[in-house]
Backbone as JSON, one array per atom type, in Angstrom:
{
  "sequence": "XXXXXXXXXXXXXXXXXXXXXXXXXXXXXXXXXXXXXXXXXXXXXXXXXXXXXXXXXXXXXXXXXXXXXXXXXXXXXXXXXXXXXXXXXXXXXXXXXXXXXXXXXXXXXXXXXXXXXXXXXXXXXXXXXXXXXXXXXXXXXXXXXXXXXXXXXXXX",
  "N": [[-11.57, -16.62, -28.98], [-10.28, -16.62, -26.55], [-11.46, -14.13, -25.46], [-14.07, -14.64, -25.11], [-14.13, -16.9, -23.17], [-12.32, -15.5, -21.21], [-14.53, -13.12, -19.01], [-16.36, -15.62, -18.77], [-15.17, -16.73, -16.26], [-14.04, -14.86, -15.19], [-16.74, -14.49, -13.67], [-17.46, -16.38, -13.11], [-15.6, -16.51, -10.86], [-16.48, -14.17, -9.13], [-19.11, -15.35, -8.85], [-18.37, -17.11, -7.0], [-17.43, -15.69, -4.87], [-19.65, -14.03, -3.58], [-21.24, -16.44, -3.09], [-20.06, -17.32, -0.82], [-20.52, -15.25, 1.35], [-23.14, -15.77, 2.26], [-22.3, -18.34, 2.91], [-20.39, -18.15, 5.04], [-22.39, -16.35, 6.8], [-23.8, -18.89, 8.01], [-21.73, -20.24, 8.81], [-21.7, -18.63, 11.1], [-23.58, -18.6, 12.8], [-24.2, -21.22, 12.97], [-22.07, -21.28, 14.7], [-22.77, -19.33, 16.54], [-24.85, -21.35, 18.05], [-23.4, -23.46, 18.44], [-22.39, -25.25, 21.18], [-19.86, -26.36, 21.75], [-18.03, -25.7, 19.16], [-18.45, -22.91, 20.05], [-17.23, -22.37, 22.14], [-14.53, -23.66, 21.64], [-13.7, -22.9, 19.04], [-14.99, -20.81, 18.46], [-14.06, -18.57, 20.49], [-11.55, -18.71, 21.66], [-10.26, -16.88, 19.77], [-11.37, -14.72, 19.32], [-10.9, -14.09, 22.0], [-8.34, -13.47, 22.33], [-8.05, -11.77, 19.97], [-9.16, -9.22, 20.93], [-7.7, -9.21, 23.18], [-5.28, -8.25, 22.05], [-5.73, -5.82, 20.52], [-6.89, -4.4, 22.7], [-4.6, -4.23, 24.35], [-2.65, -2.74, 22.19], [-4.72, -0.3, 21.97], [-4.31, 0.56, 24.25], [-1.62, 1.08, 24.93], [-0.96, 3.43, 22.61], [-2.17, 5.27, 24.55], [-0.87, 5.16, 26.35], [-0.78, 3.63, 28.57], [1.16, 1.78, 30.55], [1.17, -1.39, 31.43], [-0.86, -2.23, 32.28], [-3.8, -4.4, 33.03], [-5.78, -5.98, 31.09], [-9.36, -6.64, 30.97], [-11.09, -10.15, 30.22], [-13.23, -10.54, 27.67], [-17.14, -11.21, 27.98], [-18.82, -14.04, 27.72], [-20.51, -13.79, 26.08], [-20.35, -12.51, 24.35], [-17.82, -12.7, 23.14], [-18.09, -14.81, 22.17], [-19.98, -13.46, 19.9], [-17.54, -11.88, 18.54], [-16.0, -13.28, 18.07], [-17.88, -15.59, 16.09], [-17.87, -13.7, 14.58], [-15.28, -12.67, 13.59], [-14.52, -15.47, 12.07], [-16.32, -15.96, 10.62], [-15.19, -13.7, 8.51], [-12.96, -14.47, 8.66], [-13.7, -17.17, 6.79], [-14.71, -15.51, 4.27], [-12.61, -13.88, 3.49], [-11.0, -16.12, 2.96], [-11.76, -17.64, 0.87], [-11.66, -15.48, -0.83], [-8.51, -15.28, -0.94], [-8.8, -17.85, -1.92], [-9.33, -17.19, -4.24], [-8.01, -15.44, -6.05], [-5.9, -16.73, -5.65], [-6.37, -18.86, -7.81], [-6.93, -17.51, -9.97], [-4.51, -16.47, -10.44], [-2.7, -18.63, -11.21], [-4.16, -19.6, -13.49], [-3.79, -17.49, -15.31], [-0.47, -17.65, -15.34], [-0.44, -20.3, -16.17], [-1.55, -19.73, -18.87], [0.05, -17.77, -19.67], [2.27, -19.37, -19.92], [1.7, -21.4, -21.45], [1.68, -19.35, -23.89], [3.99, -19.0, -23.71], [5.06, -21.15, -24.88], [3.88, -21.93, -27.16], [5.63, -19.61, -28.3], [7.82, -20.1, -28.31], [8.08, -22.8, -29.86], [7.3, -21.58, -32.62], [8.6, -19.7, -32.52], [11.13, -22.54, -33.21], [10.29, -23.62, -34.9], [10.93, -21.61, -37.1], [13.47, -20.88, -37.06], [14.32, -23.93, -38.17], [13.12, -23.59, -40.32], [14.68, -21.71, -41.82], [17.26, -23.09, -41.54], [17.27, -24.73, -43.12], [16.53, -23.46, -45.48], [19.11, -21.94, -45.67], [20.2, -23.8, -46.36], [19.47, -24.92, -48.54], [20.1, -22.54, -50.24], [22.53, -22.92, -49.81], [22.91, -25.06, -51.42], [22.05, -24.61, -53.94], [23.66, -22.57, -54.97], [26.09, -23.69, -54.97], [25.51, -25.2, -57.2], [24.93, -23.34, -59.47], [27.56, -22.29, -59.07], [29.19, -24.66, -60.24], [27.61, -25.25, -62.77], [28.1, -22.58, -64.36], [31.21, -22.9, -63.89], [31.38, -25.22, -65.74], [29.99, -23.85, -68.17], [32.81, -22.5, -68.82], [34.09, -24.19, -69.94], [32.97, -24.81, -72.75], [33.71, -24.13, -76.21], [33.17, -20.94, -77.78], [30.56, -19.47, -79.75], [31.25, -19.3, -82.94], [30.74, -16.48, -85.87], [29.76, -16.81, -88.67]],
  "CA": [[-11.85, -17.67, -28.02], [-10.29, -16.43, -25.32], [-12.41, -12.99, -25.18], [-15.35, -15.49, -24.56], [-13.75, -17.61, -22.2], [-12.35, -14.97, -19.77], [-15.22, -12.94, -18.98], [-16.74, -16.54, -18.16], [-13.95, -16.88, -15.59], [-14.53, -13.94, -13.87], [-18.6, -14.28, -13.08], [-17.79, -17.89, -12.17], [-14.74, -16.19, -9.39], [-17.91, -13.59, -8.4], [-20.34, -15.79, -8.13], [-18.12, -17.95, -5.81], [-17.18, -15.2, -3.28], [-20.93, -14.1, -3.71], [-21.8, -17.52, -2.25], [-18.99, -17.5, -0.12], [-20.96, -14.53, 2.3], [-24.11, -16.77, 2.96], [-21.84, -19.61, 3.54], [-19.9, -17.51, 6.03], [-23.28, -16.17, 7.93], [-24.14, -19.91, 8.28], [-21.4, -20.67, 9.65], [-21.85, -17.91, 12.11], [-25.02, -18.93, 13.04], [-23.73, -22.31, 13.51], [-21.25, -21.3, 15.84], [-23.81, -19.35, 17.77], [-25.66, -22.26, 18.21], [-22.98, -25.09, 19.08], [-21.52, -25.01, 22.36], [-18.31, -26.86, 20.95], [-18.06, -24.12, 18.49], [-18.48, -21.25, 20.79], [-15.54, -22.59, 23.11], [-13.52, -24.18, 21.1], [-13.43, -22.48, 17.51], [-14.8, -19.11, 18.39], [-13.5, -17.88, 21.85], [-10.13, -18.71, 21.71], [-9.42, -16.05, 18.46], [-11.91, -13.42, 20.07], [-10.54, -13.2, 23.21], [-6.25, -13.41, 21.69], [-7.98, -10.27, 19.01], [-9.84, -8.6, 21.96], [-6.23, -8.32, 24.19], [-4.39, -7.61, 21.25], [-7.0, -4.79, 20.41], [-6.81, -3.28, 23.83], [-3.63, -3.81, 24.65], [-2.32, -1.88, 21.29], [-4.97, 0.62, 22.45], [-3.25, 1.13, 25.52], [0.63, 1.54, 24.82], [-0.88, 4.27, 21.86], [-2.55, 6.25, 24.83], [0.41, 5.68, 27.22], [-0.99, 3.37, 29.95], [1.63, 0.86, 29.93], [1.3, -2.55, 32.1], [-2.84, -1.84, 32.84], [-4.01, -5.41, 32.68], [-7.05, -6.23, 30.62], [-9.99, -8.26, 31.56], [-11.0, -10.56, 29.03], [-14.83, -10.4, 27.17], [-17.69, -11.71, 28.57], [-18.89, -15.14, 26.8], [-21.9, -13.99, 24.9], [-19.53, -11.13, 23.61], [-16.56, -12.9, 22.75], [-18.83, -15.95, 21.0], [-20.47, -13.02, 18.47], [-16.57, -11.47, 18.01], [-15.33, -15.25, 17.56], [-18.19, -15.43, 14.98], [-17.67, -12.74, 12.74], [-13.92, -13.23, 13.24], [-14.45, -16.51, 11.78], [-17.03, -15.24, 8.98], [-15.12, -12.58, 7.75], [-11.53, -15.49, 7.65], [-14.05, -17.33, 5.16], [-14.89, -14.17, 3.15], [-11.05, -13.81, 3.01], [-9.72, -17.3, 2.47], [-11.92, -17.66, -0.52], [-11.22, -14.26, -1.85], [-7.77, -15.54, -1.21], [-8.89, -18.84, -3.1], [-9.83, -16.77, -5.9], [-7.04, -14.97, -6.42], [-4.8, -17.94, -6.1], [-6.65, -19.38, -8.72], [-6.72, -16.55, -10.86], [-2.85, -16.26, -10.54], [-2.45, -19.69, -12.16], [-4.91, -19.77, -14.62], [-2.85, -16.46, -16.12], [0.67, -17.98, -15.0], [-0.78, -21.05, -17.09], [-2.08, -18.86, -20.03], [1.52, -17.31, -20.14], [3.49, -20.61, -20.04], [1.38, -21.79, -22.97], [1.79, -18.79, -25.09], [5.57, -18.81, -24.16], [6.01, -22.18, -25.23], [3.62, -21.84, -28.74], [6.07, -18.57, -29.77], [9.27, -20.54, -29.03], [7.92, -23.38, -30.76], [7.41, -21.24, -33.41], [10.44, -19.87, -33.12], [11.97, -23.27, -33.4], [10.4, -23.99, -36.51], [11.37, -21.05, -38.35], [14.68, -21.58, -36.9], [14.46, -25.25, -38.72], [12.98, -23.35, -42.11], [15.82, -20.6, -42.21], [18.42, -23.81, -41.7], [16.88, -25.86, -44.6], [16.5, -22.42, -46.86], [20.15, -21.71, -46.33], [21.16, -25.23, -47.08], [18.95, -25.11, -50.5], [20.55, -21.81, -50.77], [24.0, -23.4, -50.64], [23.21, -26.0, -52.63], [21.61, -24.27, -55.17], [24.79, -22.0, -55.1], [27.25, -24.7, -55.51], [25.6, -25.58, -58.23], [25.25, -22.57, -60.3], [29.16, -22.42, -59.55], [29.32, -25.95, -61.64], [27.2, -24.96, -64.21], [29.43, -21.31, -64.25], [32.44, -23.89, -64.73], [31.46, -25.93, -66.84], [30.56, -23.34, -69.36], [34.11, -21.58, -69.24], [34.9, -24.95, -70.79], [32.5, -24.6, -73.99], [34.1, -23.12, -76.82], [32.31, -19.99, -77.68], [30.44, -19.66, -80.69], [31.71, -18.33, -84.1], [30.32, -16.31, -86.43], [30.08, -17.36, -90.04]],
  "C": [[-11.48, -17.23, -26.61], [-10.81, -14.84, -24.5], [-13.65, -13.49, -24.34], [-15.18, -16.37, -23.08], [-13.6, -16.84, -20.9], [-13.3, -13.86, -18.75], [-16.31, -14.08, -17.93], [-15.9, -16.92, -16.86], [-14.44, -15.92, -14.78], [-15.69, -13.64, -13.01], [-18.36, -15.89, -12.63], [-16.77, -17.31, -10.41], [-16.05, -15.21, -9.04], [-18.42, -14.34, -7.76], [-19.8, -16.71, -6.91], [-17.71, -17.42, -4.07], [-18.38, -14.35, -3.04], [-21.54, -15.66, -2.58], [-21.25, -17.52, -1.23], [-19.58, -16.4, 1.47], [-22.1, -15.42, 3.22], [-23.42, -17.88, 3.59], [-21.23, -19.09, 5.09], [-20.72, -17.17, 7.36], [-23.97, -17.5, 8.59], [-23.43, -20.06, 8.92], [-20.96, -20.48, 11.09], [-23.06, -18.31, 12.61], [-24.94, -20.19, 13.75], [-23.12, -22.32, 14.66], [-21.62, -20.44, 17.29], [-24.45, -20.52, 19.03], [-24.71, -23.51, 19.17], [-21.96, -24.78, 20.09], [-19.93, -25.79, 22.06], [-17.2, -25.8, 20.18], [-17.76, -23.25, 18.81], [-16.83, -21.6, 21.3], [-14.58, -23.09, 22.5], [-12.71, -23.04, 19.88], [-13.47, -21.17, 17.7], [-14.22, -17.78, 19.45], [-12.17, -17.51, 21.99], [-9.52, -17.54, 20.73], [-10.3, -14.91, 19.0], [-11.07, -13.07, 21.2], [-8.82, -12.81, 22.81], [-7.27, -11.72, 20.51], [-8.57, -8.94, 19.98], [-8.77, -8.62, 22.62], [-5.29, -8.07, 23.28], [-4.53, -6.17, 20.72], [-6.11, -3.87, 21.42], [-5.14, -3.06, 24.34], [-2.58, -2.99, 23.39], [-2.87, -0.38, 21.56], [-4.21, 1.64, 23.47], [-2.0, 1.49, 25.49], [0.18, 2.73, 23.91], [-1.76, 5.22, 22.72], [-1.62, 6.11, 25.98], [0.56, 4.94, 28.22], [0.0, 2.01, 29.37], [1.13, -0.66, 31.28], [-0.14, -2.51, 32.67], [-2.99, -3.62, 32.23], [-5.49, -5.13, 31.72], [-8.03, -7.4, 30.86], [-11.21, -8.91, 30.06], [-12.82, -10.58, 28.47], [-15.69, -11.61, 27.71], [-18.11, -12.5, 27.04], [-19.28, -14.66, 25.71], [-21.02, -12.84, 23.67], [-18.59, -11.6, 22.65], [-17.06, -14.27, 21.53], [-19.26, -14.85, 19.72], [-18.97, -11.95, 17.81], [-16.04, -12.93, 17.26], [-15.89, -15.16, 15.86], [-18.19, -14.74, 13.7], [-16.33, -12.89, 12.51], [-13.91, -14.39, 11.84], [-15.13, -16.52, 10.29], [-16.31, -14.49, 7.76], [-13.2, -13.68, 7.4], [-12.52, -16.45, 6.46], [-14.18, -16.53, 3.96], [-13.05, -14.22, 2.68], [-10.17, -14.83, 2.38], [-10.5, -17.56, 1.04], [-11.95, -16.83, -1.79], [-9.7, -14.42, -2.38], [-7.23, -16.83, -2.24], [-8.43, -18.29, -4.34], [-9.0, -16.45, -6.75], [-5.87, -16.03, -6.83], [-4.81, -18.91, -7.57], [-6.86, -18.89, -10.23], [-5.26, -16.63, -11.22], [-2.22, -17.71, -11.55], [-3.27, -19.77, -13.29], [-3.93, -18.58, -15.54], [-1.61, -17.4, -16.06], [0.27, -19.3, -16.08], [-0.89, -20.71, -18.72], [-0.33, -18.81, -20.51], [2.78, -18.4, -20.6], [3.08, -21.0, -21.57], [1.46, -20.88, -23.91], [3.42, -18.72, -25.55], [5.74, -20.17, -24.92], [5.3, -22.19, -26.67], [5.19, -20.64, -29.38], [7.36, -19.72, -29.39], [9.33, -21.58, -29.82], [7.8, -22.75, -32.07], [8.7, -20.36, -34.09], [11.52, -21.17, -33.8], [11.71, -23.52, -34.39], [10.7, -22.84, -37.69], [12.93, -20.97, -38.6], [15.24, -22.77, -38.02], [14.58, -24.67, -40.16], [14.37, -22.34, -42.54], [17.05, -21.53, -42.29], [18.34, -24.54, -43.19], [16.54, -24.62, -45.88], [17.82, -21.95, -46.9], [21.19, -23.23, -46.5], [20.8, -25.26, -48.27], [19.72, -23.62, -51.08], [22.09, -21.76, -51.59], [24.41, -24.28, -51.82], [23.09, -25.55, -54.11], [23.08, -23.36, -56.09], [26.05, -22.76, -55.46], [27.04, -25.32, -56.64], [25.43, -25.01, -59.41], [26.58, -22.24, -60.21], [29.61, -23.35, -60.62], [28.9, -25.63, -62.67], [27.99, -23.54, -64.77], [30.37, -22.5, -64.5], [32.53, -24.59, -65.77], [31.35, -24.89, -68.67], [31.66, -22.63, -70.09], [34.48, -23.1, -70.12], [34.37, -25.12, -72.28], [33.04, -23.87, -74.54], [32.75, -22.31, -77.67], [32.23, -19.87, -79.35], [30.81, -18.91, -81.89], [30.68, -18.12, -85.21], [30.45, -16.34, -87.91], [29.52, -16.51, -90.61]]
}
């Protein structure tokens, strides 16, 4: 059962970060398109990865305190956008995974708790086989006693 099952599991996580690219170029496309979008959603994380960019550039070729001047709109709207494309590609890869991680972490809880259940019941049977063991034992002691008290038979 669960050969069949997980297999199914993994082409359903595919197919969702599979969809997850088109959804992404849409919503690049979108943010082409909507002046709200551009300035709001996609500018602000282009132009902060565009002086983080250059100015990393710069301290690793030596120039230190060189200002940078910041990307022109049309530039910083199609960095924004793929920025923004490529955090969906990621947050639902990061979905996936998250959801992967519990579905196992789930799996594992339920197999731990079938073996200690099954531990507990053999636990239970090993208490109740050495109680029939004692009993049974206390009472082949009685029957052992009692026959030291039969007198033993003679031969005629």
């Amino acid at each position: 059962m669960v050969v069949g099952a997980f297999p199914i599991a993994k082409l359903l996580y595919l197919g969702v970060r599979q969809l997850s690219k088109p959804v992404a170029n849409r919503i690049k496309a979108g943010a082409r398109r909507s002046e709200f979008f551009k300035n709001y959603i996609c500018l602000p994380p282009a132009q902060l990865y565009h002086w983080i960019e250059m100015r990393t550039k710069m301290r690793i070729m030596g120039f230190r305190g060189a200002t940078i001047k910041p990307l022109n709109e049309e530039s910083a709207a199609e960095l924004g956008a793929e920025l923004l494309g490529e955090a969906v590609i990621f947050l639902v890869g990061g979905g996936c995974m998250v959801l992967e991680y519990s579905r196992q972490a789930f799996n594992s809880r339920r197999k731990e708790e079938e073996l200690n259940q099954t531990i507990a019941s053999l636990q239970t049977e090993l208490a109740e086989l050495t109680l029939t063991t004692e009993t049974l034992d206390a009472q082949l002691r009685e029957i052992n006693r009692q026959l030291l008290f039969f007198p033993a038979p003679t031969k005629k």
